[in-house]
C-alpha positions in Angstrom: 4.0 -13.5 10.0 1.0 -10.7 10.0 1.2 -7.0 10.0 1.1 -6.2 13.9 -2.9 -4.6 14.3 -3.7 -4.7 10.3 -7.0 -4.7 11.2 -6.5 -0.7 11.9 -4.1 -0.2 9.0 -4.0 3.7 8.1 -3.9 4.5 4.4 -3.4 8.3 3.9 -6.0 9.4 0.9 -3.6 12.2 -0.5 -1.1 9.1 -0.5 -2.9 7.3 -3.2 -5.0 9.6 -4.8 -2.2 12.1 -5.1 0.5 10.5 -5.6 0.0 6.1 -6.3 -2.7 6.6 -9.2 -1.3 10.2 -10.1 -0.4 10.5 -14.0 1.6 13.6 -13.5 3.9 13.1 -10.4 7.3 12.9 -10.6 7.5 9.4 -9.2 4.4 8.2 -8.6 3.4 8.1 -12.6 5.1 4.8 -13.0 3.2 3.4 -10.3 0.0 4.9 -11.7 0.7 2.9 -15.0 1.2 -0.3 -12.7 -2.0 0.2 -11.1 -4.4 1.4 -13.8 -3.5 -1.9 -15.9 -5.0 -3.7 -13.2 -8.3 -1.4 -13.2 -7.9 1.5 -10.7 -8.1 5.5 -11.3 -7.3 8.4 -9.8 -11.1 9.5 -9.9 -12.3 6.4 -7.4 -8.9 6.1 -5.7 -11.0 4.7 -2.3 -10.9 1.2 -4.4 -7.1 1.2 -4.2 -6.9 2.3 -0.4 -9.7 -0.3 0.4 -7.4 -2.9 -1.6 -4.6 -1.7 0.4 -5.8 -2.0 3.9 -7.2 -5.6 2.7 -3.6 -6.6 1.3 -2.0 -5.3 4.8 -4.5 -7.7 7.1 -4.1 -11.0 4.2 -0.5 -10.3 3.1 2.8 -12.3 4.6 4.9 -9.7 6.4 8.4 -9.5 8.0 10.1 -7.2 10.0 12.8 -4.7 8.5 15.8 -3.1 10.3 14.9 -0.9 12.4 14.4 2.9 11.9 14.1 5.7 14.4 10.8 7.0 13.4 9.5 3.6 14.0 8.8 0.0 13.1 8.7 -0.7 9.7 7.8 -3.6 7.8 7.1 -5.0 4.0 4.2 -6.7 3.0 3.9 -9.2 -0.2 0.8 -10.6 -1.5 -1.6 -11.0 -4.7 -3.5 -7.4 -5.7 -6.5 -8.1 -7.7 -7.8 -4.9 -9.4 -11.6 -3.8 -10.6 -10.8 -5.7 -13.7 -9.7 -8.8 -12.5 -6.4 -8.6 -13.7 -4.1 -9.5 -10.3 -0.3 -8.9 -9.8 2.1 -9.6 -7.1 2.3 -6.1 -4.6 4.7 -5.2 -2.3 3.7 -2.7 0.2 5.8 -1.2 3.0 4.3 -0.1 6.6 5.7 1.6 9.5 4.1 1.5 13.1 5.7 5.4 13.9 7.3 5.6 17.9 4.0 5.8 20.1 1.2 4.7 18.4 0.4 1.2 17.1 -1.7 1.0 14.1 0.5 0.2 11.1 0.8 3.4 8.8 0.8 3.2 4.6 3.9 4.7 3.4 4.4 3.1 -0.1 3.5 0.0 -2.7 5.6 -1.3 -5.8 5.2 -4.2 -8.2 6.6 -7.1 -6.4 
């Protein structure tokens, strides 16, 4: 299945800037190494959240249980970086209670 409405998938910039490509969070620094060996950087972080919103609309989706802040779902698919380089991504969405455009809330290696 598709992400519900991908075509107005919301990726939050602090989200990736801040935390996806950051070298110094707490978590997100792992990912930041992930993401950097396929070409991205904190400096021109609109690459990744453009990459993002494309993955949502062309990735395979499901459903996961439900949650009370909303539906939430994971999405897989290829992620090919500014070098070339691609890996497999994982990317989980949540359409919150009210609205209906799917909203970023995190990617991993997948």
């Amino acid at each position: 299945m598709k992400l519900p409405d991908a075509e107005r998938a919301v990726v939050d910039d602090a989200k990736v800037r801040d935390y996806l490509l950051s070298p110094s969070h707490p978590v997100g620094r792992f990912k930041a190494q992930f993401f950097a060996r396929l070409g991205y950087s904190q400096d021109e972080w609109e690459s990744l959240a453009t990459d993002l919103k494309r993955h949502a609309f062309d990735g395979e989706s499901k459903e996961l249980d439900p949650s009370p802040y909303g539906r939430k779902f994971e999405t897989r698919g290829r992620l090919a970086g500014p070098t070339g380089r691609a890996a497999d991504l994982i990317c989980i969405w949540i359409i919150l209670v009210g609205t209906d455009a799917p909203k970023f809330v995190t990617a991993f290696p997948g």
